[in-house]
N, CA and C atoms as an extended XYZ file, in Angstrom:
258
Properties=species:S:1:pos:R:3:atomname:S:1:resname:S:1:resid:I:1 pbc="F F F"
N         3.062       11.586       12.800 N   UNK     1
C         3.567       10.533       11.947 CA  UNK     1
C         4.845       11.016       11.308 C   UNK     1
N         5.975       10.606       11.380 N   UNK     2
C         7.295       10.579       11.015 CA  UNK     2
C         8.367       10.572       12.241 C   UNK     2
N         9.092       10.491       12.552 N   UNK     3
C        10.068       10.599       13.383 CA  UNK     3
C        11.467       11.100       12.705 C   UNK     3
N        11.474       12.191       12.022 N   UNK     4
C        12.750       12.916       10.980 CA  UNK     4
C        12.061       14.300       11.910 C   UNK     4
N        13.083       14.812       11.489 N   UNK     5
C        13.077       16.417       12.020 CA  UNK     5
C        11.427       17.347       12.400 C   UNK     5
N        11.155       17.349       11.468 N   UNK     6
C         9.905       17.868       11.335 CA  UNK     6
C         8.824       16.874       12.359 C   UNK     6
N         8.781       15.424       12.421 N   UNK     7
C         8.021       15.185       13.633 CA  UNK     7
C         7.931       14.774       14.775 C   UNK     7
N         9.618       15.112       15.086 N   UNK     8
C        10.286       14.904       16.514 CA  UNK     8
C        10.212       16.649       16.562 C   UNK     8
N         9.976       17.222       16.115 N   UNK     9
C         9.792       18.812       16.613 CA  UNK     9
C         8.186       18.817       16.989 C   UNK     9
N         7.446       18.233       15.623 N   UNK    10
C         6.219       18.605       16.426 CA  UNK    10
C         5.538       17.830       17.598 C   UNK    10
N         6.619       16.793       18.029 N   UNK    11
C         5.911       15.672       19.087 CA  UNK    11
C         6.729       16.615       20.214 C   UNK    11
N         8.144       17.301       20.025 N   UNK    12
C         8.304       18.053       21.473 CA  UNK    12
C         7.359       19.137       21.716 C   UNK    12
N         6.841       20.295       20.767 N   UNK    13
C         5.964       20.953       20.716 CA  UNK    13
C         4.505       20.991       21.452 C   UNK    13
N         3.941       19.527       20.808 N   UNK    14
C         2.961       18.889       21.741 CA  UNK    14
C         2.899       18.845       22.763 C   UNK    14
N         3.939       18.067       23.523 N   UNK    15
C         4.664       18.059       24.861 CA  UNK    15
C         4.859       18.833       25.634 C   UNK    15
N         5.415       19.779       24.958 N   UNK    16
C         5.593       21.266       25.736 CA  UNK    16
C         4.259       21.976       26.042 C   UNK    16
N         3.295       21.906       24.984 N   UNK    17
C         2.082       22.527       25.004 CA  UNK    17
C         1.093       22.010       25.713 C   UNK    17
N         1.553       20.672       26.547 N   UNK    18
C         0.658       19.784       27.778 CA  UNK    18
C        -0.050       18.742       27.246 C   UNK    18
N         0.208       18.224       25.453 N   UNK    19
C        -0.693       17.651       25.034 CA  UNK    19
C         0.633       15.830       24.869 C   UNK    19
N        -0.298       15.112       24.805 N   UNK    20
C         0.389       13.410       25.345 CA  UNK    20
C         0.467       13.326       23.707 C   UNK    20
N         1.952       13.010       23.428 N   UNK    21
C         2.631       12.703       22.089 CA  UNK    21
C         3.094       11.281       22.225 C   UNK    21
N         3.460       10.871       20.790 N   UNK    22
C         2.921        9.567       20.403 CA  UNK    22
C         3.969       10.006       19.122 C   UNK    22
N         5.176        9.160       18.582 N   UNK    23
C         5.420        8.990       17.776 CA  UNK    23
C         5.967        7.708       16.357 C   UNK    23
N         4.944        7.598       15.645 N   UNK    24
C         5.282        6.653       14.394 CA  UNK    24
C         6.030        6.491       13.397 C   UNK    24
N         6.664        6.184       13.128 N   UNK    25
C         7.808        5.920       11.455 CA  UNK    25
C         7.664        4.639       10.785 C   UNK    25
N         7.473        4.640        9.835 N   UNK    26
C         7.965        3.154        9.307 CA  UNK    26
C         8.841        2.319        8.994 C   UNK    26
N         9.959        3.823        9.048 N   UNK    27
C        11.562        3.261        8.877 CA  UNK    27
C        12.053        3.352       10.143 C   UNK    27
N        13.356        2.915       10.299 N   UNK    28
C        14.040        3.036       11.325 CA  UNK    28
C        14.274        4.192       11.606 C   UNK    28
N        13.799        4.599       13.118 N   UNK    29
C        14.525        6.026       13.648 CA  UNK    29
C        15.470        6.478       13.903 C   UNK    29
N        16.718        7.290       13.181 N   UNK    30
C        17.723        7.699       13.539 CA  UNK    30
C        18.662        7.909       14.961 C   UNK    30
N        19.140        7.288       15.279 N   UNK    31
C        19.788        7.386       16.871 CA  UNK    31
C        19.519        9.117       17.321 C   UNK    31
N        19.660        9.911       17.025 N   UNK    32
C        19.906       11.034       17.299 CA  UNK    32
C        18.010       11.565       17.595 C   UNK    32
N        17.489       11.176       16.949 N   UNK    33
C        16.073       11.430       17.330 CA  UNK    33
C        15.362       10.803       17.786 C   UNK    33
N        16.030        9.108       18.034 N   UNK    34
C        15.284        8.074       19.346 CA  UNK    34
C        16.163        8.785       20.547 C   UNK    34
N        17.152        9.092       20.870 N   UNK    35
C        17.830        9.901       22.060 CA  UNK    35
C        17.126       11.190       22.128 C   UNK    35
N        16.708       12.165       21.539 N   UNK    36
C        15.519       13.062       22.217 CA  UNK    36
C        14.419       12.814       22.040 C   UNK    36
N        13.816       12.006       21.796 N   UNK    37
C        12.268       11.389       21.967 CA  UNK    37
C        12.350       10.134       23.376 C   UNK    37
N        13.885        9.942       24.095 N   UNK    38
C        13.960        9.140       25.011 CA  UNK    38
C        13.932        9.951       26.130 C   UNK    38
N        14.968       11.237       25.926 N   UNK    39
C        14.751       12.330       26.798 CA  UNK    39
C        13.710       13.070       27.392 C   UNK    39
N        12.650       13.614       26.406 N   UNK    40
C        12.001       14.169       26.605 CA  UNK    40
C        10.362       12.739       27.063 C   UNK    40
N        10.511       11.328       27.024 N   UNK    41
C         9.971       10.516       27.794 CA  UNK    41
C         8.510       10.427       26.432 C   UNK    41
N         9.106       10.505       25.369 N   UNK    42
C         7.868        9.951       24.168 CA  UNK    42
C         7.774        9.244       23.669 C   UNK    42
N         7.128        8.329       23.722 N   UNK    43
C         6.831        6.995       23.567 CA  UNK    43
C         6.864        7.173       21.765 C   UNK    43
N         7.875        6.131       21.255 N   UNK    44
C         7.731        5.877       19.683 CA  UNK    44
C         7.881        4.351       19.290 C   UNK    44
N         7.475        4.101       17.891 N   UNK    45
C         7.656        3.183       17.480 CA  UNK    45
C         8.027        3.334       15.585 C   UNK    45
N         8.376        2.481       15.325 N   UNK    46
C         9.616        2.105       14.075 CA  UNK    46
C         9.600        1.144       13.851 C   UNK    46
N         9.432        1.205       12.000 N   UNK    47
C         9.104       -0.095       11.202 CA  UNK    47
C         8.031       -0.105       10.887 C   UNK    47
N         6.987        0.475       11.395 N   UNK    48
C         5.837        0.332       11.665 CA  UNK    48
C         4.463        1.565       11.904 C   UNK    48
N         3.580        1.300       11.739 N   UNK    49
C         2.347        1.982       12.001 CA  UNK    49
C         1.242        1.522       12.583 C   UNK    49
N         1.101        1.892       13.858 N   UNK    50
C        -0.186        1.178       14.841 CA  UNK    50
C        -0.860        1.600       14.296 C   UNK    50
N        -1.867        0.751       13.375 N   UNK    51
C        -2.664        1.533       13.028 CA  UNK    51
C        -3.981        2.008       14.171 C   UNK    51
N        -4.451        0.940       14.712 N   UNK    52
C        -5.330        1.871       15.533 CA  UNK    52
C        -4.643        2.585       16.806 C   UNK    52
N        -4.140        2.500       17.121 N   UNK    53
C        -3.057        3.868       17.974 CA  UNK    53
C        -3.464        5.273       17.260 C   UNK    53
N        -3.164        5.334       15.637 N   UNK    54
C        -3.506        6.427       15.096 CA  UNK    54
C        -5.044        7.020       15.154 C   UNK    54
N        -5.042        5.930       14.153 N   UNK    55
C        -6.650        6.127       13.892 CA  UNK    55
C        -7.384        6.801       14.864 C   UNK    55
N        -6.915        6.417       16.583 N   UNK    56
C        -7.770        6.727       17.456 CA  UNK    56
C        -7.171        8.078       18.332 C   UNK    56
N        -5.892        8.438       17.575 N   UNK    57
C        -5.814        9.807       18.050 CA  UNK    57
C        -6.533       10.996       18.047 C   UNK    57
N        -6.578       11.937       18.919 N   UNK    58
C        -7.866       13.015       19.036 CA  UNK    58
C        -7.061       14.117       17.785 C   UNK    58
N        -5.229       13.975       17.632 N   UNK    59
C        -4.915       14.561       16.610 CA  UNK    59
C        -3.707       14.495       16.003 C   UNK    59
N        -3.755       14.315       15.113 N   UNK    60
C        -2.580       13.824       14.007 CA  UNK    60
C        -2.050       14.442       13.051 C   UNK    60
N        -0.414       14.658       13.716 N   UNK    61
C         0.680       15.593       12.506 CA  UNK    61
C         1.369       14.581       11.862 C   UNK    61
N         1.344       15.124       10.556 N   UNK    62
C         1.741       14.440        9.287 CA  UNK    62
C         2.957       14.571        8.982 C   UNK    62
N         4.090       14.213        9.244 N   UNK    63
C         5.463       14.868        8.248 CA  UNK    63
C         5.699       15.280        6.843 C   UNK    63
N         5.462       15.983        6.346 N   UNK    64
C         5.826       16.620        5.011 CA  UNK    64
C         6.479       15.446        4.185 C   UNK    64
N         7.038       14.291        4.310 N   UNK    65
C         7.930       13.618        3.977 CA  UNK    65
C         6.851       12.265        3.679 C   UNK    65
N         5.621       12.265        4.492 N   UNK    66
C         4.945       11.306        4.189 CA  UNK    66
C         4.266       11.658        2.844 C   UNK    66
N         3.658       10.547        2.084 N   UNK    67
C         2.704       11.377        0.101 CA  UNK    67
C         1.389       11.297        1.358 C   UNK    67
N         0.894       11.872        0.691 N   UNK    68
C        -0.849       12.212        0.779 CA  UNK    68
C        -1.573       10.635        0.151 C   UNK    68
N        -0.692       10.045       -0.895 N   UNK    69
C        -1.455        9.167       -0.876 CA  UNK    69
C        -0.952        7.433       -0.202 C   UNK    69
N        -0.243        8.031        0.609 N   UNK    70
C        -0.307        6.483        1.726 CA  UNK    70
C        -1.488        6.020        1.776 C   UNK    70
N        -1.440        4.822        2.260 N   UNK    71
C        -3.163        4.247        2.554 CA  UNK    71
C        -3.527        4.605        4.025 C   UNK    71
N        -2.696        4.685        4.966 N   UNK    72
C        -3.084        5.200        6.070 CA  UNK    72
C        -3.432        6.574        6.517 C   UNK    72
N        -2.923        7.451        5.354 N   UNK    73
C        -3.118        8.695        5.443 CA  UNK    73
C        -4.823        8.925        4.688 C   UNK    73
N        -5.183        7.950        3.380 N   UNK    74
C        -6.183        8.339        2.973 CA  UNK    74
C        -7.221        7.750        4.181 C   UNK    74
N        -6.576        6.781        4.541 N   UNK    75
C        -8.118        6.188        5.863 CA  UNK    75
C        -8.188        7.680        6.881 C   UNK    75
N        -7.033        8.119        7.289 N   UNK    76
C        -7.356        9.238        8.629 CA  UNK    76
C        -7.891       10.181        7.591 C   UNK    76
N        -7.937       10.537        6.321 N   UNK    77
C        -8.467       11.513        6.260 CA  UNK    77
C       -10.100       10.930        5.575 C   UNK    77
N       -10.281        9.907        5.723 N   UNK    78
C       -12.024        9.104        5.465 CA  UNK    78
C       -12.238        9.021        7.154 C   UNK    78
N       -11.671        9.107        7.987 N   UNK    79
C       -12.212        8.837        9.329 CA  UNK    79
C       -12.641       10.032        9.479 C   UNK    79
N       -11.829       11.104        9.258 N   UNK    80
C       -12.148       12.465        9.388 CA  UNK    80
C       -12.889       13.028        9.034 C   UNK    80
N       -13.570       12.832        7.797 N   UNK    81
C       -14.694       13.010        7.016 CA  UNK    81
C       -15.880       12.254        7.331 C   UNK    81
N       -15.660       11.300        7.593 N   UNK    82
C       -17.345       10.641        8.862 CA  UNK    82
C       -17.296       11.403        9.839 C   UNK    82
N       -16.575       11.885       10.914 N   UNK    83
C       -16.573       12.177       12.011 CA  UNK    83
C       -17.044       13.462       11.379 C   UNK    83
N       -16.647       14.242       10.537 N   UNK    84
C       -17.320       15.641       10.568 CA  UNK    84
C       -18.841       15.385       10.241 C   UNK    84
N       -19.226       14.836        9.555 N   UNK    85
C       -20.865       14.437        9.132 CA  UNK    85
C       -21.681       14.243       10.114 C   UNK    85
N       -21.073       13.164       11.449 N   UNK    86
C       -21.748       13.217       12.582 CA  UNK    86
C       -22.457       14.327       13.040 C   UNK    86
């Protein structure tokens, strides 16, 4: 979640590491980081938050830039907390 520096690094990271990246922003993405998230073939979106796209990821990096208390951030971390109880 972010598309600023910090989570266009960790979506190439992913990528590199064999794992299928996925990137969200709510603001508009900077030309310079929709051109290497086009390069490297990672699917993003801007303006916006799928939310179940997320929700149903097996794992989710946060940008430093997002608060802790978004509402989408407190749901993944209540999804996360059922799923560990299971």
């Amino acid at each position: 979640m972010g598309a600023g520096e910090s989570g266009v690094g960790a979506a190439l990271l992913a990528k590199a590491k064999g794992f299928e990246a996925f990137v969200s922003d709510m603001s508009a993405v900077k030309e310079n980081y929709k051109n290497i998230l086009l390069k490297h073939a990672i699917p993003f979106e801007e303006n916006k938050h799928t939310e179940e796209l997320i929700l149903n990821a097996d794992e989710i990096v946060k940008s430093p830039g997002i608060p802790d208390k978004a509402p989408l951030i407190k749901k993944i971390k209540e999804r996360a907390f059922l799923l560990f109880l299971k």
